[in-house]
N, C-alpha and C positions, 0 to 999 in steps of 0.2 A: 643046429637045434640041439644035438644032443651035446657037445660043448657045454651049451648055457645050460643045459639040467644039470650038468656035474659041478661047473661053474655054481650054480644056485644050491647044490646041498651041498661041496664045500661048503659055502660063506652061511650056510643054516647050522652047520654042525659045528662050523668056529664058534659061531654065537652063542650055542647052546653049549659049549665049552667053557665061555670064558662068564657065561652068568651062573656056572653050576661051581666054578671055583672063585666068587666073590664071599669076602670076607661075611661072617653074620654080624648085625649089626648092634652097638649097644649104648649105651650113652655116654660110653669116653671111645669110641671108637674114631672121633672128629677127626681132622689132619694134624700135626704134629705144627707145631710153630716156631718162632723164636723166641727161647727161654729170655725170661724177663730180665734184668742185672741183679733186681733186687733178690731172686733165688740160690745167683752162684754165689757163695759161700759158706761159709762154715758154720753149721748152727748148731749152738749147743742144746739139747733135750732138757727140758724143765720138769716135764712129767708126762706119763702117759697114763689117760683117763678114759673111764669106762663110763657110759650116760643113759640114763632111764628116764620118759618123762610119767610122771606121777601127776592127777590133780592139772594139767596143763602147765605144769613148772618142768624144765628138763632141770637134775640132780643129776651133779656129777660126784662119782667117786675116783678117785687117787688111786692108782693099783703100783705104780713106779713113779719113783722120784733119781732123779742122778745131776750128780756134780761133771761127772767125766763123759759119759755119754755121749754122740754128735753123728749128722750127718753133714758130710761136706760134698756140696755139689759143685762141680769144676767144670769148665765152659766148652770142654770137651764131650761133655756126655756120658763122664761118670761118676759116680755118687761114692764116696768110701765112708762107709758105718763104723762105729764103736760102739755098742749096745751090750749091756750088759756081759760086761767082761770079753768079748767075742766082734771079731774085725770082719768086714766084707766089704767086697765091692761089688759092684751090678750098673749095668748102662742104664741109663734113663731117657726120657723125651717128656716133655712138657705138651700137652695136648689140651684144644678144645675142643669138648662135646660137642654134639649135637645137643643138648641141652642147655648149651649157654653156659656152662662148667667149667673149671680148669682143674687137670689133671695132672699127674706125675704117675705115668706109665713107667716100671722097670724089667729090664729084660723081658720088653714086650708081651708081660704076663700079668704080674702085681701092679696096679693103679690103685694111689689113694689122690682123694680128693681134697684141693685146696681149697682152704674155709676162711682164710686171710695170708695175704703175702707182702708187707711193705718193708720197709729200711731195716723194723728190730726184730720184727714178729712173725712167725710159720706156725700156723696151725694145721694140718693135716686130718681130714676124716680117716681112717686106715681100716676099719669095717662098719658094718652100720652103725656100731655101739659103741666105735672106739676112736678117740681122737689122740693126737699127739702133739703137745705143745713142745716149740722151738723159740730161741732167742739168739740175738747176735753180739 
């Protein structure tokens, strides 16, 4: 009998172990998938824009524009930037929400949200107000 007490608050204090070190939860927090084909490559930045909606019209304004610019995502699971004049690299994971979303998580920190992703076109939400168009 006293076996089983120790047996039984072991296996209570594991429990309460492993639900005090679960993740908090959020809306790109979904499980990690497999990136799309149409993401891995090289996409060149068209502009990056800033949006207010006025009136029920969302107005967008232009803050960057670049010729040379890109993010190249490569099927490894790393992304190499050229963003104004300045190079990086950082892992990424393509994930879906719990909302029904799709993300692009980097170095499991930064997430922006995909707002369209086919053959020519990346759009990006990258904060409430800020989107970033891409082309191929």
């Amino acid at each position: 009998m006293k076996n089983l007490k120790h047996l039984l608050a072991a296996v209570l204090g594991l429990a309460v172990l492993i639900t005090a070190c679960k993740k908090s939860s959020s809306s790109y927090t979904g499980g990690t998938i497999q990136t799309p084909v149409d993401l891995v490559n090289k996409w060149s930045l068209d502009s990056v824009q800033f949006y207010t909606t006025f009136n029920g019209q969302t107005v967008y304004n232009t803050d960057y524009r670049s010729t040379t610019d890109y993010y190249d995502f490569r099927s490894n699971g790393n992304v190499y930037m050229f963003f104004k004049n300045s190079r990086d690299t950082a892992n990424y994971e393509y994930v879906a929400g719990s909302d029904g979303k799709k993300y692009i998580r980097y170095n499991l920190i930064l997430t922006d949200t995909i707002i369209t992703l086919n053959s020519t076109t990346l759009i990006l939400n990258s904060s409430p107000n800020k989107r970033i168009f891409f082309h191929k």
